[in-house]
C-alpha positions as CSV (number, residue, x, y, z in Angstrom):
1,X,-12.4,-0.3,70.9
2,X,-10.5,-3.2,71.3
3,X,-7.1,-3.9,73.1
4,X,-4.9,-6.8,71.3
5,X,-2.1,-7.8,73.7
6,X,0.6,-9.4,71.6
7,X,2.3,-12.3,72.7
8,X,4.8,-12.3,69.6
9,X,1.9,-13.9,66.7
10,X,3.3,-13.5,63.1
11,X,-0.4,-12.5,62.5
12,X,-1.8,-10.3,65.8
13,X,-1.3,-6.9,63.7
14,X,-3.8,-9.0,61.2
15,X,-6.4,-9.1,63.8
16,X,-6.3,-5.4,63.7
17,X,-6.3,-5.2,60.6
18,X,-9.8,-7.6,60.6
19,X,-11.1,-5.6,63.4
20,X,-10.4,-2.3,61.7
21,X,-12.3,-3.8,58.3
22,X,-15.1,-4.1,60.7
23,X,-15.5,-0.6,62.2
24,X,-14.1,-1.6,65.5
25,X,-10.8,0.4,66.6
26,X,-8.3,-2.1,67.6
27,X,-5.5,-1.2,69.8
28,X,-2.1,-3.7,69.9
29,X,-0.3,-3.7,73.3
30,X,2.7,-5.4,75.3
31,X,1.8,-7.8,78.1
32,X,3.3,-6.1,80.2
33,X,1.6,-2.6,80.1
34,X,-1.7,-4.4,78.9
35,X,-3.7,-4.0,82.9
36,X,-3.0,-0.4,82.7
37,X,-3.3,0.0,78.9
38,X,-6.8,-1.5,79.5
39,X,-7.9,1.0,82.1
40,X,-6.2,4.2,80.4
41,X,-8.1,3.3,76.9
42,X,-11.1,1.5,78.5
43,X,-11.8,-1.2,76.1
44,X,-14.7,-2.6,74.8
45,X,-12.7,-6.1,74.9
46,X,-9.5,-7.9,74.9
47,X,-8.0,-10.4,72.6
48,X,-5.0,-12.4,73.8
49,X,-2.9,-13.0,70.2
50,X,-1.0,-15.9,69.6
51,X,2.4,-16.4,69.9
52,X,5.5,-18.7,69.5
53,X,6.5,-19.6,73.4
54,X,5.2,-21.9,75.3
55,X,3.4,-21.2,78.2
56,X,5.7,-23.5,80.7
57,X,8.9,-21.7,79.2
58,X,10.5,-19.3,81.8
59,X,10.8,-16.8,79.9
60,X,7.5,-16.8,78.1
61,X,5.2,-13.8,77.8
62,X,2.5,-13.3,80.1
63,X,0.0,-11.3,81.8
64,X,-1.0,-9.8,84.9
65,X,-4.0,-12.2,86.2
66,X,-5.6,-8.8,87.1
67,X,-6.7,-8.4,83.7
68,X,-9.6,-11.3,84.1
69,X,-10.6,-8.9,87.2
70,X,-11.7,-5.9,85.1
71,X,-14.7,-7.2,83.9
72,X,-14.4,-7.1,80.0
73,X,-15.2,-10.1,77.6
74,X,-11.9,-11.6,76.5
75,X,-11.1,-13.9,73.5
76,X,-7.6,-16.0,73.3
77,X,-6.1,-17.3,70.3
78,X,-4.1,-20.3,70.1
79,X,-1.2,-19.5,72.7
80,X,-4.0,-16.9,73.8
81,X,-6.1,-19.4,74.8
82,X,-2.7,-21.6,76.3
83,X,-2.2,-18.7,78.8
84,X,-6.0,-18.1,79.8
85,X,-5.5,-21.4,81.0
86,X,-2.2,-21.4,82.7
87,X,-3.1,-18.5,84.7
88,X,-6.8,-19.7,85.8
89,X,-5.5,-22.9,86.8
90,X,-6.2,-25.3,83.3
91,X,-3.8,-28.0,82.5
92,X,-1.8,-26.9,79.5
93,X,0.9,-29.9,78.2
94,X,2.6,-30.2,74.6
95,X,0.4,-31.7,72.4
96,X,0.5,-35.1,71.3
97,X,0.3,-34.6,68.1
98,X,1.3,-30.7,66.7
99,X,-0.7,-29.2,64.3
100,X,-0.2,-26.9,61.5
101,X,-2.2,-25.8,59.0
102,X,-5.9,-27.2,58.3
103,X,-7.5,-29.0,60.6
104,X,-11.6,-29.8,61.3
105,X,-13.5,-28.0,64.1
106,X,-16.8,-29.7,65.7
107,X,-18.5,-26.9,67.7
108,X,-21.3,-26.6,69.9
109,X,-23.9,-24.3,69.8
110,X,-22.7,-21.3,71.9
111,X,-22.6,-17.2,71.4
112,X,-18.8,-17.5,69.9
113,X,-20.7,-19.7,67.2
114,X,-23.7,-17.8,66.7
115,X,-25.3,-17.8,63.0
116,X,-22.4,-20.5,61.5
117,X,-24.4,-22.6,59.3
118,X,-22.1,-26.2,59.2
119,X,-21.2,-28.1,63.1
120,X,-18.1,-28.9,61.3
121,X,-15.8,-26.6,59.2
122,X,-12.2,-25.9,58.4
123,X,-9.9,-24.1,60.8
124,X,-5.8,-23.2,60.4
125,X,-3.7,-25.0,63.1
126,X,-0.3,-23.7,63.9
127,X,0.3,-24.8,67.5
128,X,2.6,-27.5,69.9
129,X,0.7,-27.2,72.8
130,X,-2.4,-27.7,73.9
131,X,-5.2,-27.6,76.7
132,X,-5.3,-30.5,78.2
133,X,-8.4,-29.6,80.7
134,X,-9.6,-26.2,80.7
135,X,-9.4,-24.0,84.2
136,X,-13.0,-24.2,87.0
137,X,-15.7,-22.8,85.6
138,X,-14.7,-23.6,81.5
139,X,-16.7,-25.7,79.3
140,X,-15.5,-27.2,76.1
141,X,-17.2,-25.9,72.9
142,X,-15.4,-27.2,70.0
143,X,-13.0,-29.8,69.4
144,X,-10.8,-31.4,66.2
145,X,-9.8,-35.2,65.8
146,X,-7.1,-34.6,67.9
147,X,-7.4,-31.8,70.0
148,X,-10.3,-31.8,72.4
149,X,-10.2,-28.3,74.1
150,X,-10.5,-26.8,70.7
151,X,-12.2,-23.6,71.6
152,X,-13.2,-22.9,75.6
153,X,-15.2,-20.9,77.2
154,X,-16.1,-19.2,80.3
155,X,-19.7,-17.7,79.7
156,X,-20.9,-16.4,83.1
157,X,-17.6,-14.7,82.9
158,X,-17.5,-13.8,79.3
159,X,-13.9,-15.4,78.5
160,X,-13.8,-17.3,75.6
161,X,-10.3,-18.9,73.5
162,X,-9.9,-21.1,70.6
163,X,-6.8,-23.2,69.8
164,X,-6.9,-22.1,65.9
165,X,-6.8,-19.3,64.4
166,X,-10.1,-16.9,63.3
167,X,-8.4,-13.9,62.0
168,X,-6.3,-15.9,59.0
169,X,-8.5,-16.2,55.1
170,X,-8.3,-20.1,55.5
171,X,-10.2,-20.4,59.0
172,X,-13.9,-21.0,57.0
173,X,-15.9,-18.6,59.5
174,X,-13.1,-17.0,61.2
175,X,-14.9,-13.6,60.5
176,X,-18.1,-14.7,61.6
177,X,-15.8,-15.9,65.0
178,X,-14.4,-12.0,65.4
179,X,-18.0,-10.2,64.7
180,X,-19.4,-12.9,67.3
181,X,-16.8,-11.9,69.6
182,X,-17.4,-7.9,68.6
183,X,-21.3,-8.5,69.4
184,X,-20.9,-9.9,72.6
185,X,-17.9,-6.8,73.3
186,X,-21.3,-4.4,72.2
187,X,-19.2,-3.4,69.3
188,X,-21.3,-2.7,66.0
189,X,-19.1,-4.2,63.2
190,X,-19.4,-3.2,59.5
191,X,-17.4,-2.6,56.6
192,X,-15.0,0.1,56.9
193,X,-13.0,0.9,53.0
194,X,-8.8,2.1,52.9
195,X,-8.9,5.8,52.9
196,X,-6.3,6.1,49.7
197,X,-6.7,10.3,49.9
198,X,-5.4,9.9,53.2
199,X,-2.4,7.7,52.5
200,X,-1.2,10.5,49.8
201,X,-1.8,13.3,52.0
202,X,0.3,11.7,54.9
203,X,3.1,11.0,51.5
204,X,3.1,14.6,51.7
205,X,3.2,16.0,54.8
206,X,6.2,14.0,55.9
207,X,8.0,14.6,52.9
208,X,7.5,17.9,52.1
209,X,9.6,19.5,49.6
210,X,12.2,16.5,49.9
211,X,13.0,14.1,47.2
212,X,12.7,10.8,47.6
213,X,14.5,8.0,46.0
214,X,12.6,5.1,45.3
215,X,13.5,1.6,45.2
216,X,11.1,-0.6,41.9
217,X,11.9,-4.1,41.3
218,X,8.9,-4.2,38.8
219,X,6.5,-5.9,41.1
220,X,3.5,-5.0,42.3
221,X,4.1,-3.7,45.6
222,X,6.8,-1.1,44.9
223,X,4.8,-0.1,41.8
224,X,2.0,0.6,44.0
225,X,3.5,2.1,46.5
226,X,5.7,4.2,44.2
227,X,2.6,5.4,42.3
228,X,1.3,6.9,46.1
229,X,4.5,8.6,46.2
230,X,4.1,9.9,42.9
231,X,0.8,11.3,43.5
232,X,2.2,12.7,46.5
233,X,5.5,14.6,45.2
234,X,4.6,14.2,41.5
235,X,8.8,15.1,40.1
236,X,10.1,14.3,43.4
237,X,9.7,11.3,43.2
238,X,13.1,9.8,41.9
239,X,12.6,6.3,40.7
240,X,15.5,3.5,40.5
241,X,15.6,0.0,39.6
242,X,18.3,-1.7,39.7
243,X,18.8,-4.8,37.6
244,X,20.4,-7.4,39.3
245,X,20.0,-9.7,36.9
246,X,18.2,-11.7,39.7
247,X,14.7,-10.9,38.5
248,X,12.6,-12.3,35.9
249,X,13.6,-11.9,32.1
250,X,10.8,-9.4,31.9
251,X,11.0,-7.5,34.6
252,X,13.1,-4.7,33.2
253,X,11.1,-4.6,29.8
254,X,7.9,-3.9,31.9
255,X,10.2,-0.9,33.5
256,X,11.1,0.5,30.5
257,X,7.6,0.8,29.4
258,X,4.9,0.7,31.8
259,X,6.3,2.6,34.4
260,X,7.0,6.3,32.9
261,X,3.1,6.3,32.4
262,X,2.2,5.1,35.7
263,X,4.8,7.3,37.7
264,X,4.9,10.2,35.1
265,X,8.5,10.0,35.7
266,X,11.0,7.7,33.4
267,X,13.1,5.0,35.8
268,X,16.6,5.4,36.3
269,X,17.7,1.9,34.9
270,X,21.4,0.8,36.6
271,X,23.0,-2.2,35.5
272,X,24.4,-4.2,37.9
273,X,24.5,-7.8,37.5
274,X,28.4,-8.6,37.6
275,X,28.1,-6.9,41.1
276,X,25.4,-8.5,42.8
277,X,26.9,-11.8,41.3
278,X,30.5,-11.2,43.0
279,X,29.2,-10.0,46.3
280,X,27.2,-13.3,46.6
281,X,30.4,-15.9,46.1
282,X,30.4,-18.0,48.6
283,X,27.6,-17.1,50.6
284,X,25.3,-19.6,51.4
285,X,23.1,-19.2,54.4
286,X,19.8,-17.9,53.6
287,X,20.2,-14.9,56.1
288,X,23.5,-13.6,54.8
289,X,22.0,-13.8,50.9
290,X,19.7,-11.3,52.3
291,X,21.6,-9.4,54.2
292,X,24.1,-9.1,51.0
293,X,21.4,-8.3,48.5
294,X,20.2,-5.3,51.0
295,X,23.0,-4.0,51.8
296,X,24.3,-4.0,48.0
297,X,20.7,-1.9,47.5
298,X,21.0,0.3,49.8
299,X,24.2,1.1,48.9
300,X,24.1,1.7,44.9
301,X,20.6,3.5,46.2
302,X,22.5,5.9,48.3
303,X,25.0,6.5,45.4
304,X,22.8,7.3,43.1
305,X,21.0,9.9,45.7
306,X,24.0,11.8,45.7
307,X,23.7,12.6,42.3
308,X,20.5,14.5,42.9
309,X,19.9,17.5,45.6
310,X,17.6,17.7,48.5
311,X,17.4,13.6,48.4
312,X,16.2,12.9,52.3
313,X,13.9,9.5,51.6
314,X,14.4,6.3,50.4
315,X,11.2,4.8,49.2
316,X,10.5,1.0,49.1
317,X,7.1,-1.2,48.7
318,X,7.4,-2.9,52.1
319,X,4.3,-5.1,53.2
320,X,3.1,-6.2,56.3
321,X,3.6,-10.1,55.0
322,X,7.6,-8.5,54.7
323,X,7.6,-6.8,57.7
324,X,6.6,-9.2,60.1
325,X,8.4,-11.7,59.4
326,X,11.5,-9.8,60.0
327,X,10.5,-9.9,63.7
328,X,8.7,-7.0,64.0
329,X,7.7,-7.0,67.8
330,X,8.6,-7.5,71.2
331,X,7.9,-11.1,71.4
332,X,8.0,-12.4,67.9
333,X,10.1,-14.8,66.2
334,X,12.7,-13.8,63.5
335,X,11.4,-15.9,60.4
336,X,13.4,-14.2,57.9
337,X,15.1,-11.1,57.1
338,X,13.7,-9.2,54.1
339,X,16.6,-7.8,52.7
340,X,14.4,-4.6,52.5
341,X,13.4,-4.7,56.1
342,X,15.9,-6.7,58.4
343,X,18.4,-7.2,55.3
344,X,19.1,-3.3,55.4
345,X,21.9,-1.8,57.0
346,X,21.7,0.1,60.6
347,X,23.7,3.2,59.2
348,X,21.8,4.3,56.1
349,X,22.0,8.3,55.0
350,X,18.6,8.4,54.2
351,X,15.1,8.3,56.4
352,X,12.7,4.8,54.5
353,X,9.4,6.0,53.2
354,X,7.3,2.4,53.2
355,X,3.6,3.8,52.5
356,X,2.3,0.1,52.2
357,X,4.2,-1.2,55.1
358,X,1.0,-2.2,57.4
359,X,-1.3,-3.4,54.6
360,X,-1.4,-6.8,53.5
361,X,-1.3,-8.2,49.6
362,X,-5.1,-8.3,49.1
363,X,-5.4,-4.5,50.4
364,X,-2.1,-3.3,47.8
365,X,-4.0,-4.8,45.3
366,X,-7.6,-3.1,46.6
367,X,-5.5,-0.2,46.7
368,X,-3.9,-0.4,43.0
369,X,-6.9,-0.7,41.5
370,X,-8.5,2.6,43.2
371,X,-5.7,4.0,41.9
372,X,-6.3,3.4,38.4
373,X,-3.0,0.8,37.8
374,X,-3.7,-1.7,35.1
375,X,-4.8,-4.9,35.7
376,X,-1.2,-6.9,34.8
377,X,0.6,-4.4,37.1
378,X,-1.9,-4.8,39.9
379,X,-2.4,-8.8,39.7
380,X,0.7,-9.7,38.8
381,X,2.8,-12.9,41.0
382,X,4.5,-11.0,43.6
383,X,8.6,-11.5,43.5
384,X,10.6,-11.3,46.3
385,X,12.9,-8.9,46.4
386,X,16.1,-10.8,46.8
387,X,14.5,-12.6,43.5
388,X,15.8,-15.7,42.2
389,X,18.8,-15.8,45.0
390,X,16.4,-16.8,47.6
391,X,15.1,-19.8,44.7
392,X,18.4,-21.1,44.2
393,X,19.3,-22.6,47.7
394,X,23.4,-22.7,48.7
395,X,25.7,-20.1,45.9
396,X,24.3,-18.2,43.7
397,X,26.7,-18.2,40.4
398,X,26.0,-17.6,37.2
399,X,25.5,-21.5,36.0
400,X,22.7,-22.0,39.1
401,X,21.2,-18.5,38.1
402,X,20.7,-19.5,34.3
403,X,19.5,-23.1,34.9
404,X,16.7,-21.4,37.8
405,X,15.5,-19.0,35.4
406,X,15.3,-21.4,32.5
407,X,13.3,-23.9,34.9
408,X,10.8,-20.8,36.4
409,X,10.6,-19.9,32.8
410,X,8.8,-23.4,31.6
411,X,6.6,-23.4,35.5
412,X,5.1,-19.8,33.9
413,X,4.9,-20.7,31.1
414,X,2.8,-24.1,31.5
415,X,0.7,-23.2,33.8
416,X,-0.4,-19.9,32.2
417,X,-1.0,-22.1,29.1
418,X,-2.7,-24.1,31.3
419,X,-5.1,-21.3,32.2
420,X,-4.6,-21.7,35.5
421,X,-2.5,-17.9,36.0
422,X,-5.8,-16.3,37.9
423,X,-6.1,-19.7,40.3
424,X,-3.2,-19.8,41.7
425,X,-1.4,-16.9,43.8
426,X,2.1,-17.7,43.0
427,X,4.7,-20.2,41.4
428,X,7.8,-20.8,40.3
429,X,11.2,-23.0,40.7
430,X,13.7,-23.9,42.9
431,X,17.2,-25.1,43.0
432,X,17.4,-27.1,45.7
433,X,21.2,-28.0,46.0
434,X,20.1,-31.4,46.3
435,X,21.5,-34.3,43.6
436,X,19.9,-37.4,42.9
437,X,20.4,-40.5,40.2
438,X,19.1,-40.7,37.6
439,X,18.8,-42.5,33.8
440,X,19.6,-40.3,30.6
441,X,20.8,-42.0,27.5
442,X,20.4,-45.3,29.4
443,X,23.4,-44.3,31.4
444,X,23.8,-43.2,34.8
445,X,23.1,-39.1,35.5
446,X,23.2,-37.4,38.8
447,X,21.8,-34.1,38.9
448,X,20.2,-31.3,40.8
449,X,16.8,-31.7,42.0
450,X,14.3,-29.0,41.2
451,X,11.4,-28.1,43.5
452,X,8.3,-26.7,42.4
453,X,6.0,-24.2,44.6
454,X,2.4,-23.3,44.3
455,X,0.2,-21.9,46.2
456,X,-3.0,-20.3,47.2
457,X,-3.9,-17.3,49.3
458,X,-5.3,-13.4,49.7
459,X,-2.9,-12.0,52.0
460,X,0.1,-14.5,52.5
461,X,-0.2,-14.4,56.4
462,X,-1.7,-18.2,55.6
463,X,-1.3,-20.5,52.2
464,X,-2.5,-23.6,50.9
465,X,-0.4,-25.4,48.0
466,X,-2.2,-25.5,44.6
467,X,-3.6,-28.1,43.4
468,X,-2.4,-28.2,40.0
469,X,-3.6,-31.2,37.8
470,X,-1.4,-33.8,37.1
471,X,-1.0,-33.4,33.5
472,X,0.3,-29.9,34.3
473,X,2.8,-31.2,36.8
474,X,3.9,-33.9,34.3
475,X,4.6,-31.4,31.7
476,X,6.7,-29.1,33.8
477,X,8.4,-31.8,34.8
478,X,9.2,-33.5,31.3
479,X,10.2,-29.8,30.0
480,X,13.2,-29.5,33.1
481,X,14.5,-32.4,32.8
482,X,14.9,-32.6,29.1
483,X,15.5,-28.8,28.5
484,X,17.4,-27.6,31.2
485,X,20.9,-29.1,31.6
486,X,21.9,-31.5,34.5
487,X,18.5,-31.6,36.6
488,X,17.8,-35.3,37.4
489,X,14.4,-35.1,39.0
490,X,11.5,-32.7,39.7
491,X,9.6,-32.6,43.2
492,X,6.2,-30.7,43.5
493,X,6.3,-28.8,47.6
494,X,2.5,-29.9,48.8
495,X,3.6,-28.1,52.8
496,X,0.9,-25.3,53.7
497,X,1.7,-22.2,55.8
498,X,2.2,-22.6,58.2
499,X,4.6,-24.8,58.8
500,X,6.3,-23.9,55.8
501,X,7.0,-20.3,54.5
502,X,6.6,-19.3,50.6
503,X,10.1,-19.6,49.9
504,X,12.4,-21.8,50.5
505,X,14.8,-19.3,52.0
């Protein structure tokens, strides 16, 4: 077994979650119980996660300098690696430069490198700081361009940190990183599958002869998760979707008539568009449109309930990806509140039922197809649950909302004529709030600016922007600003994550 100590990293439950894929039990811990957590569990090893302080903060997060006494290998990660060296006596200064996203890593041969076939490879950067000489006793083992301590290590005394991150899809060998680690630890990793009986049977104990009251918005995680639910309860299951009118055009078709089949109960459809549009009037910061939105959920949820007995659950497809970025531990950073996670209110009547909340978009998938789900259900875009509020930045009104869906409508539609729909992970439009000049008619126009947003990944801990070919691009663009009314230019986003989230809000 493994102890993680979390410093507050948007992606230390992903380490787990890569140690766990391996065979290896991983255990996440606070800093400041992680000594005696570590002699109560007796770990094979410690990893030190990342995390958004810095180390020369007085507030930041650290650890007992005991823990280096106990004798077990350890491996830090990015502000991991920041506080090995802080504590052992390393020089640790803001970087120069700051890096997020990819970078190029030079290594050395060494046992954290073992059986990588390229000296040079990709790693994902998402750091301020850095080592600017590494404690007595460290040697250098990797470096990028511009960061020279970029991975350290202390062989004799089997503590070893890099400045980027292994655990995340776009580090190239960040897998063959962690099993190099879990060799050295004595752990025996191998491939270890999602027990989906298990999931179901959990469903069921904790429910028990309740009903539950799910929340669909037609995408793929609450369709998933709703379908574990189902096979949990089977008629207990009380589905709801509520149409907002701030999905996409199709979403409630797909409702209608892929859903009874899957869930084996119909959908309770409630219309509620004139609602959702009044309660967002005037708001314009990000956090409060999410707040709104789940509060305005929860609340036609919870009416709804009461028209059914023995209701005690609320269901809802929350992910990981959701989840932690609604500042889910001790030491992270608030990103964002998902109105189904930070956006709901503190006094709700009924107890959440998330069954996918800890996996990540890669394993809902895995675990939609075990289950049978069809393929356009399963690998559909994912939509966020707020939908086209959080794409249409300042107020939402009804003039915004029909000139964002008309412009996401042309993004789908080009690049699935394209054939580019199984390449890329996600896209779609943006208002940005943003007007610029422009020429129509030969006469002076200025309009809204629409953004375009693209990218690539498995889980969404980590993204790269698509790259979509230019004819593509040039055709979306032509299409908004001709068809959609008062839009005077179109941007394409090219930002990674990190720095950048998904959306825009």
């Amino acid at each position: 077994m493994i102890i993680i100590i979390d410093f507050g990293s948007q992606t230390c439950h992903l380490i787990g979650r890569r140690l766990h894929e391996m065979g290896t039990k991983a255990e996440i811990v606070v800093p400041e119980e992680a000594v005696q957590k570590a002699k109560e569990l007796k770990p094979t090893g410690i990893i030190f996660s990342g995390g958004p302080s810095s180390v020369y903060e007085p507030n930041a997060p650290i650890v007992d300098k005991e823990i280096f006494n106990l004798g077990l290998p350890i491996l830090g990660i990015c502000y991991g690696q920041q506080l090995i060296s802080h504590l052992l006596d390393g020089d640790v200064k803001p970087g120069k430069t700051k890096e997020y996203g990819p970078a190029q890593l030079t290594i050395t041969k060494h046992d954290l490198f073992k059986n990588i076939p390229q000296s040079t490879f990709q790693v994902w950067m998402s750091h301020g700081d850095e080592v600017i000489a590494p404690p007595p006793g460290f040697e250098i083992i990797a470096s990028t361009d511009t960061v020279k301590a970029g991975s350290i290590a202390n062989t004799e005394r089997k503590i070893y940190a890099v400045q980027f991150h292994p655990e995340v899809q776009h580090t190239t060998h960040g897998l063959e990183i962690l099993k190099n680690f879990l060799n050295i630890c004595g752990e025996e990793p191998q491939i270890n599958e999602i027990d989906i009986d298990a999931i179901i049977a959990d469903i069921k104990e904790k429910v028990g002869d309740k009903k539950v009251v799910m929340a669909f918005s037609g995408g793929t995680d609450s369709a998933i998760a709703g379908t574990l639910i189902a096979r949990a309860i089977g008629q207990n299951l009380i589905p709801v979707y509520i149409e907002s009118g701030l999905m996409r055009p199709a979403t409630l078709q797909r409702i209608e008539t892929v859903f009874p089949t899957i869930l084996g109960v119909k959908p309770i459809v409630i219309h509620a568009q004139d609602i959702f549009l009044e309660r967002l009037k005037g708001v314009t910061d990000p956090e409060q449109k999410r707040k709104t939105i789940g509060a305005l959920y929860v609340e036609l949820f919870e009416k709804e309930a009461e028209k059914h007995s023995n209701v005690a659950f609320l269901g809802q497809g929350t992910t990981y990806a959701d989840f932690i970025h609604s500042k889910s531990t001790k030491h992270a950073a608030l990103i964002k509140s998902h109105h189904n996670v930070g956006g709901l209110p503190k006094d709700m009547k009924y107890t959440l039922l998330e069954p996918i909340r800890y996996f990540y978009t890669d394993q809902v998938r895995y675990i939609g197809t075990k289950l049978g789900l069809p393929t356009d259900v399963v690998k559909q875009q994912p939509f966020p649950g707020p939908g086209f509020a959080v794409r249409i930045l300042g107020e939402v009104n009804k003039a915004r909302l029909e000139k964002e869906i008309q412009a996401d409508s042309i993004v789908v539609e080009e690049i699935e004529k394209a054939g580019l729909k199984d390449e890329i992970f996600q896209y779609w439009a943006i208002m940005t709030g943003t007007n610029t000049t422009a020429i129509k008619g030969d006469g002076r126009f200025y309009g809204e600016v629409v953004a375009i947003r693209a990218f690539t990944t498995e889980d969404r801990m980590t993204a790269d922007w698509a790259k979509i070919p230019y004819p593509v691009l040039q055709k979306i663009s032509t299409r908004i600003v001709n068809e959609v009314q008062e839009i005077s230019r179109v941007v394409y986003d090219i930002t990674t994550k990190p720095p950048a989230t998904m959306e825009w809000e």
